[in-house]
C-alpha positions in Angstrom: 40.5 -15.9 10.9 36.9 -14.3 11.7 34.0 -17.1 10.3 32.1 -16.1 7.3 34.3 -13.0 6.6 33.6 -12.9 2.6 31.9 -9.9 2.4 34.5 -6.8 0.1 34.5 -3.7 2.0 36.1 -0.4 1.2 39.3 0.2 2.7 38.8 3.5 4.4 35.1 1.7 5.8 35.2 0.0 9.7 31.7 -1.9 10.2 30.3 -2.1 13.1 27.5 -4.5 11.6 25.6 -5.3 8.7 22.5 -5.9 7.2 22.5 -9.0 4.8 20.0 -10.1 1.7 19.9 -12.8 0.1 18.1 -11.9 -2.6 17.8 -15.6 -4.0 15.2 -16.2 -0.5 13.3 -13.1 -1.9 13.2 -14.6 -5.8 12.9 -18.3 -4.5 9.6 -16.8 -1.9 7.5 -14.9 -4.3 7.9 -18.0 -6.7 6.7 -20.2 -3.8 3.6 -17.6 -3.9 3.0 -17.8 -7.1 2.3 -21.2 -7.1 -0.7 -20.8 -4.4 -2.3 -18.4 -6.1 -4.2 -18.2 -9.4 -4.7 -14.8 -9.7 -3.6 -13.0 -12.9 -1.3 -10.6 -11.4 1.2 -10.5 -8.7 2.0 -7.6 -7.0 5.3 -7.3 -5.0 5.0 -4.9 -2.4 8.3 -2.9 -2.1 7.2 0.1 0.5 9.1 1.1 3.5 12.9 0.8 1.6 11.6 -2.7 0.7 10.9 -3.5 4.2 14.2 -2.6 5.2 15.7 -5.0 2.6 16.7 -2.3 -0.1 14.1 -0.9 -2.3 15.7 -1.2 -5.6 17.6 -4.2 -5.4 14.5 -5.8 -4.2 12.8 -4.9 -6.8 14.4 -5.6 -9.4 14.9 -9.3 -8.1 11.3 -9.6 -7.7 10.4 -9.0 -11.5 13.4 -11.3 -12.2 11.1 -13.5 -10.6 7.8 -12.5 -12.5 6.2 -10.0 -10.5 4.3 -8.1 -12.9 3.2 -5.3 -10.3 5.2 -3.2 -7.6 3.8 -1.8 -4.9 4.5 1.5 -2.4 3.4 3.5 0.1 5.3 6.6 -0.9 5.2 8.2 -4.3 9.2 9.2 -3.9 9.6 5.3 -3.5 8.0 4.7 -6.9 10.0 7.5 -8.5 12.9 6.0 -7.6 11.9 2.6 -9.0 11.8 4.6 -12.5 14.4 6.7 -11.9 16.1 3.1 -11.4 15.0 1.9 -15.0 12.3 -0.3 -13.6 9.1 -0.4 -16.3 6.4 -2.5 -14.8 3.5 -1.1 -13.2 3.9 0.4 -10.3 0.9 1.4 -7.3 1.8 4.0 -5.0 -0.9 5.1 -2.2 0.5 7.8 0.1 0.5 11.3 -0.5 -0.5 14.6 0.2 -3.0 15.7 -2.5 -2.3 19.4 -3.3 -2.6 20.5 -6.8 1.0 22.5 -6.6 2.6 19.1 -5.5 5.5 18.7 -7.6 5.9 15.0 -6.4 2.2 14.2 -8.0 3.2 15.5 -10.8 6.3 13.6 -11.2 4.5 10.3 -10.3 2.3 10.9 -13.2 4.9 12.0 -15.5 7.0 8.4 -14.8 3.1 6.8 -15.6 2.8 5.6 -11.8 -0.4 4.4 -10.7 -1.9 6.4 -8.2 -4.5 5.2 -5.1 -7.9 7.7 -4.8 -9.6 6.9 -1.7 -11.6 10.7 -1.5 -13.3 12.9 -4.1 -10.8 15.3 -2.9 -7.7 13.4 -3.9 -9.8 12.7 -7.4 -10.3 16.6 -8.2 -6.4 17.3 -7.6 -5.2 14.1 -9.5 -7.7 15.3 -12.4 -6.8 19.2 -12.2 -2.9 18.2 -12.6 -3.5 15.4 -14.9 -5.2 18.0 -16.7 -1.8 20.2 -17.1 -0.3 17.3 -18.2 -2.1 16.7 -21.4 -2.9 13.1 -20.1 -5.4 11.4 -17.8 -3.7 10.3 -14.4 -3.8 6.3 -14.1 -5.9 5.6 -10.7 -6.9 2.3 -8.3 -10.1 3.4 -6.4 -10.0 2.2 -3.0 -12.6 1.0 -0.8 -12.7 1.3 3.1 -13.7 -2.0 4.1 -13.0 -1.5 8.2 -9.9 -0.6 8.2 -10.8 3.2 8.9 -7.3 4.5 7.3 -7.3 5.2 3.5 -10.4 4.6 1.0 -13.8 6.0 0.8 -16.0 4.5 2.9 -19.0 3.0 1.6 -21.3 5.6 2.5 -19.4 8.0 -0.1 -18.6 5.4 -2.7 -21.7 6.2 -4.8 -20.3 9.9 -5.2 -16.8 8.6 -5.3 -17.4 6.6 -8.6 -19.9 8.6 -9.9 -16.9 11.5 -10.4 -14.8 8.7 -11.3 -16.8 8.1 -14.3 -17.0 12.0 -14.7 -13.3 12.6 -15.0 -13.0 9.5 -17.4 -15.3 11.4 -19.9 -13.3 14.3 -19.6 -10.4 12.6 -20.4 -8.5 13.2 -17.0 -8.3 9.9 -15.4 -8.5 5.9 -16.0 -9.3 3.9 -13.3 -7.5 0.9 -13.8 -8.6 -1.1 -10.6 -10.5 -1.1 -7.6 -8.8 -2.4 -4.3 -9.4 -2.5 -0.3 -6.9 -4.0 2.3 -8.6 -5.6 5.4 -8.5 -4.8 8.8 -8.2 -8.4 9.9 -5.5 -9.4 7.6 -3.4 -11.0 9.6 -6.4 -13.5 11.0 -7.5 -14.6 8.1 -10.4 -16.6 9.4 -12.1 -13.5 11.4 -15.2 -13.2 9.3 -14.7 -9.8 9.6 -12.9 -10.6 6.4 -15.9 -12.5 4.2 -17.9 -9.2 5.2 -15.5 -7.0 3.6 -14.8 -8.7 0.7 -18.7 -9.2 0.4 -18.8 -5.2 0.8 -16.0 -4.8 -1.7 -17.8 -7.5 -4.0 -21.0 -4.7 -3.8 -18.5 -1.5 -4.7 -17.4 -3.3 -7.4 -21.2 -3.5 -8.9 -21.5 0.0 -7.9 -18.5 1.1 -10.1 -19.7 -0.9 -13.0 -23.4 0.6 -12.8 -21.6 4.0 -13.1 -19.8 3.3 -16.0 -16.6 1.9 -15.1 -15.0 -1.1 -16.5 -11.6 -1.5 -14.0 -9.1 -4.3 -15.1 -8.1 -5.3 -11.2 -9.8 -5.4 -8.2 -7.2 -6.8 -5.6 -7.8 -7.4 -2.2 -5.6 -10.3 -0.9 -2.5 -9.1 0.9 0.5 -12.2 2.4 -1.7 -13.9 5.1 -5.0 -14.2 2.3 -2.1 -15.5 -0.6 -1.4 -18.5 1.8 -4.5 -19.0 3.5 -7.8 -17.7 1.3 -7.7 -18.0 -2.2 -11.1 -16.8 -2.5 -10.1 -13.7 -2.2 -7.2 -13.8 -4.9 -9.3 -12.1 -7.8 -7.5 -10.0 -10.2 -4.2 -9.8 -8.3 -2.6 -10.4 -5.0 -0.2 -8.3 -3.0 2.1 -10.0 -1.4 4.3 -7.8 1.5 6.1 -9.7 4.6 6.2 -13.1 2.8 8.3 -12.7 -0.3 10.6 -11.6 2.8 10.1 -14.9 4.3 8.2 -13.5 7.5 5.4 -14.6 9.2 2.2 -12.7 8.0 0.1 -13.9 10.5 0.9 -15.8 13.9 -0.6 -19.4 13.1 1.5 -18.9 9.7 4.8 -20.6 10.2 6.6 -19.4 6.5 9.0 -22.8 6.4 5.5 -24.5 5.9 5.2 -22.9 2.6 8.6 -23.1 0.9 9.6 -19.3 2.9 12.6 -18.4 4.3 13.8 -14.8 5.5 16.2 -13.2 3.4 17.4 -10.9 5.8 20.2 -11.3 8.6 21.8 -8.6 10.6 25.3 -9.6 12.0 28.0 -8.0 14.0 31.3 -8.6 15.1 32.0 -9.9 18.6 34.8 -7.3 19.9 35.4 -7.7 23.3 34.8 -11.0 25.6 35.5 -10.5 29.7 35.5 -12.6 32.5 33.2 -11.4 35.4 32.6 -12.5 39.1 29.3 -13.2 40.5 27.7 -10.7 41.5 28.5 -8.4 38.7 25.9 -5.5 37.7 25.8 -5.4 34.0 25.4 -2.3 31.8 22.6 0.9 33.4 21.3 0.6 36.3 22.4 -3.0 36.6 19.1 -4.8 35.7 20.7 -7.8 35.5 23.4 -9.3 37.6 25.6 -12.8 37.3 24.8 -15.2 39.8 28.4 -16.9 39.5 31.7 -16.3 37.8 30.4 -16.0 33.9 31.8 -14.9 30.3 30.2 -11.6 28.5 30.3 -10.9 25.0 30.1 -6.8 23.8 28.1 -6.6 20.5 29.2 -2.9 18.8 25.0 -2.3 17.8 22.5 -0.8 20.3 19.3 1.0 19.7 20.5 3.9 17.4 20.9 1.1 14.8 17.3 0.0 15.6 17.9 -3.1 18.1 15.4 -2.9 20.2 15.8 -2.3 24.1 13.0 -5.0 24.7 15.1 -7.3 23.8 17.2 -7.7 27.5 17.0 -10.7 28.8 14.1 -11.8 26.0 16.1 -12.9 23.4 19.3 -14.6 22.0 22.1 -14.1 19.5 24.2 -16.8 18.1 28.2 -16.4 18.2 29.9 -19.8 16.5 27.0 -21.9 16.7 25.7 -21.4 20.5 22.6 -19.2 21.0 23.5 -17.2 24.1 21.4 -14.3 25.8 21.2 -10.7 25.5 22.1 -9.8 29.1 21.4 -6.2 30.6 20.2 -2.6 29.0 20.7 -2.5 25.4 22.7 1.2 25.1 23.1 3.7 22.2 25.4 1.5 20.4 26.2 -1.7 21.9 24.9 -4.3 23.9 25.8 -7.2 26.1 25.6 -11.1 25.3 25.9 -14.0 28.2 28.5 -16.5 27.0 28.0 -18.8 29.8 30.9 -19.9 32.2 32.9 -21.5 30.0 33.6 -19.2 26.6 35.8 -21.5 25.1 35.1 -22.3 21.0 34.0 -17.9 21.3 36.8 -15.4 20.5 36.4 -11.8 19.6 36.1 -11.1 15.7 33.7 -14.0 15.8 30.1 -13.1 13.6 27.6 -12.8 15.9 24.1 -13.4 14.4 21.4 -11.3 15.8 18.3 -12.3 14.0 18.2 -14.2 10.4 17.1 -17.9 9.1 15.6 -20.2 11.9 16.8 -23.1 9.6 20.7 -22.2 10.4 20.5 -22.2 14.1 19.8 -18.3 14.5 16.6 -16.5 16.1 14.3 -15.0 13.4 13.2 -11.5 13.1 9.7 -13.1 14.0 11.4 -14.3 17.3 12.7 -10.5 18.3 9.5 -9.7 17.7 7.4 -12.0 19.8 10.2 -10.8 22.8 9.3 -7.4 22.4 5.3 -8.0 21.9 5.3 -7.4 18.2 6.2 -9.2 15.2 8.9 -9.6 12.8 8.3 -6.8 10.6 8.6 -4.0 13.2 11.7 -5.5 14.0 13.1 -5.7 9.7 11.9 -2.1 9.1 13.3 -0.6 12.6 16.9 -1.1 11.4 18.9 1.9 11.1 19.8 3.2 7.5 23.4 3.5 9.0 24.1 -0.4 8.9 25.0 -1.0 5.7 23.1 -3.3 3.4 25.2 -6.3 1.4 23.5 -8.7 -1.1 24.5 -12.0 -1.7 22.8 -15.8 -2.8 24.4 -17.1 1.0 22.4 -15.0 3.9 25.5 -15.1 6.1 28.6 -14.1 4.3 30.0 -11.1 6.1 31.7 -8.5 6.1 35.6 -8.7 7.6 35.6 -7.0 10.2 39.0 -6.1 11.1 39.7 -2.5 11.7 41.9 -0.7 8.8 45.0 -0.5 9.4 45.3 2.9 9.6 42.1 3.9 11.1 42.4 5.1 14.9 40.8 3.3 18.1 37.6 5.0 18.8 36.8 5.9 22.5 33.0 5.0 23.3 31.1 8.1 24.5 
C-alpha cells in the first residue's frame, strides 16, 4: 500500500507527479495578514496562475477569506476571474496598450481595474472607454525606482494633469494611485522611506490637479509583516498568503505562515549500486561505496530545476535523502544511503512542501539554486497536475492502470 495514496484519479490518467494545495494554508495565511495590518483593504495577489497554485481556485479561497481586492499581472488572468463568477474588484497591470486590442476592451467590459503608468496607455484606455459608453476604471502608478512600469516622477505632473482631463470628459475614473518598490524584499533599505516619501509627494500632486483617488497602496508581502507605515489604503499581499518567505530575514512560521503547496512523486524504481558507480550524464557524481538509488519519474521539463544536484534533498518515508547526479528531461536520481530498508518503490516522495512535516521548502530549492522560493513555485510545469485538499500531502495513487502499457524512456 503506497503512503498517503488518497488522492481520486481518472482511470485512464497514470501520474507521474503532482502538484498539491492546501487551500486551508492559503485561507488560514491571508487571515494571519490581516491581522498585522490595518489597512482598509486587502488585496490578494493572484498573477502568474496564482503563483503556480491555480488561479481560480486560489481565488476564490482567498475572498472566502475576506480579501476584498484581486490582483494580476495579465488582463486574460482577470478575465478569467469573471468569466469564473468572481465579483470583487479586480487590478490588472500588464498589457499592450493598442486601441484595436480586443483584450482591453474585454477587461473593461467585465469592469476590471486597469494600471496607467504612461500618457500613452491613458489616451488608448480613454479612446476605447470612449466606444464603450463608459469611463475605464484606472490605478495611476508611480515609478518610485523600480525603473519597470509607472511614470516616473519627472512626467507625473503631465500624467495627472490628463488624468483629470479624461475624468471631465467622462472617459476614466482613477480610483487609486499605487507604486511597488524596488527594495521590497529588504524592507529596511531606506531606499524604501524615499519612495514612499516620493509617492507621499505624487499623491499631493494628483490631488492639486483635481483628483480625489480612493486607494493609494504601496505595501507588497515583506512591508505587510515588517512596515506598517506603509499600509495606507490597502496592502498587497503576493508570496505570503502562499506561505513563502518574502524576504530572506523573514522566516513565514514566525507569523502564523505555512506553504500551501507540495509537489510529490512516486518512487518507481530503487537499485543497488557498487562503489564506484557514475550516476546519470556525464557522471558528475559517483558513489564512493556500495549505496542504494532511488529514480524520481520528474526532471526539468516539469520545472525541477537542474541546480538542484547534489544541493538539495527529497524526503521518501520520512528520511531526507539527496538528489544525486544530473537532473534529466524527466527524472532524476535520489541517494538512499547504504541501507534502503523502511524505502520501497510506490513510496511518495516529497520534493519540496511544509518545513513543519519533515520536507524541504520551496524556499530551501531555492536558496540551492541561488534564488528563492518563488522562482521555484512558479517554474512548475502546467503538465503536473494540480489537486486541492485541506491535508498538503494526500496523494495521488500512483499505480499504473491496469490496462495502460509500460512506457519505454526516450
Amino acid at each position: 500500500m503506497r503512503r498517503n495514496a488518497h488522492y481520486q484519479e481518472a482511470a485512464t490518467t497514470a501520474l507521474s507527479g503532482q502538484v498539491n494545495v492546501d487551500l486551508s494554508a492559503i485561507s488560514d495565511n491571508i487571515q494571519a495578514l490581516k491581522k498585522r495590518t490595518s489597512a482598509p483593504h486587502f488585496m490578494a495577489v493572484v498573477k502568474g496562475n496564482a503563483y503556480g497554485h491555480g488561479l481560480v481556485e486560489v481565488a476564490r479561497t482567498a475572498v472566502d477569506a475576506g480579501a476584498d481586492w484581486l490582483g494580476t499581472a495579465q488582463l486574460s488572468e482577470a478575465i478569467e476571474l469573471r468569466k469564473a463568477g468572481i465579483t470583487i474588484p479586480i487590478l490588472s497591470w500588464l498589457y499592450l496598450a493598442s486601441q484595436t486590442s480586443a483584450t482591453i476592451l474585454e477587461a473593461l467590459e467585465n469592469d476590471i481595474d486597469v494600471s496607467l503608468g504612461s500618457v500613452n496607455q491613458l489616451e488608448v484606455l480613454a479612446g476605447i472607454a470612449k466606444r464603450l459608453g463608459r469611463p475605464a476604471v484606472v490605478h495611476l502608478e508611480l515609478d518610485s525606482g523600480l525603473s519597470r512600469g509607472g511614470a516616473r516622477k519627472e512626467d507625473w505632473a503631465e500624467l495627472v494633469g490628463q488624468a483629470r482631463e479624461a475624468e471631465l470628459d467622462g472617459t476614466l475614473r482613477v480610483r487609486g494611485l499605487w507604486t511597488h518598490l524596488a527594495w521590497a524584499d529588504v524592507p529596511a533599505h531606506p531606499g524604501n522611506a524615499s519612495a514612499v516619501a516620493e509617492f507621499e509627494d505624487a499623491v499631493g500632486q494628483a490631488r492639486q490637479a483635481g483628483l480625489t483617488p480612493e486607494l493609494r497602496h504601496v505595501s507588497s508581502s515583506a512591508n505587510i509583516l515588517d512596515r506598517p507605515e506603509f499600509h495606507f489604503d490597502m496592502v498587497r499581499a503576493g508570496l505570503a498568503i502562499y506561505g513563502l518567505a518574502p524576504a530572506d530575514h523573514l522566516n513565514p512560521a514566525d507569523f502564523g505562515l505555512r506553504p500551501a503547496l507540495s509537489v510529490t512523486a512516486p518512487l518507481v524504481m530503487v537499485k543497488k549500486v557498487p562503489a564506484g558507480t557514475g550516476v546519470s550524464y556525464e557522471h558528475q557524481a559517483i558513489t564512493y561505496e556500495p549505496r542504494y538509488l532511488g529514480l524520481i519519474p520528474l526532471g526539468y521539463a516539469d520545472g525541477i530545476p537542474k541546480g538542484i544536484s547534489g544541493r538539495s534533498v527529497v524526503n521518501i518515508a520520512g528520511r531526507s535523502v539527496p538528489v544525486i547526479g544530473k537532473v534529466c528531461m524527466d527524472q532524476f536520481m535520489v541517494d538512499l544511503g547504504p541501507d534502503a530498508s523502511g524505502i520501497a518503490v510506490g513510496d511518495t516522495a516529497v520534493l519540496f512542501g511544509d518545513p513543519a512535516s519533515g520536507a524541504a521548502s520551496a524556499d530551501d530549492w531555492g536558496a540551492a539554486i541561488g534564488s528563492h522560493g518563488d522562482e521555484i513555485i512558479n517554474r512548475i510545469a502546467p503538465r503536473l497536475p494540480r489537486a486541492y485538499a485541506n491535508t498538503a500531502y494526500e496523494c495521488p495513487d500512483y499505480q499504473e492502470p491496469a490496462t495502460a502499457g509500460q512506457d519505454n524512456d526516450a
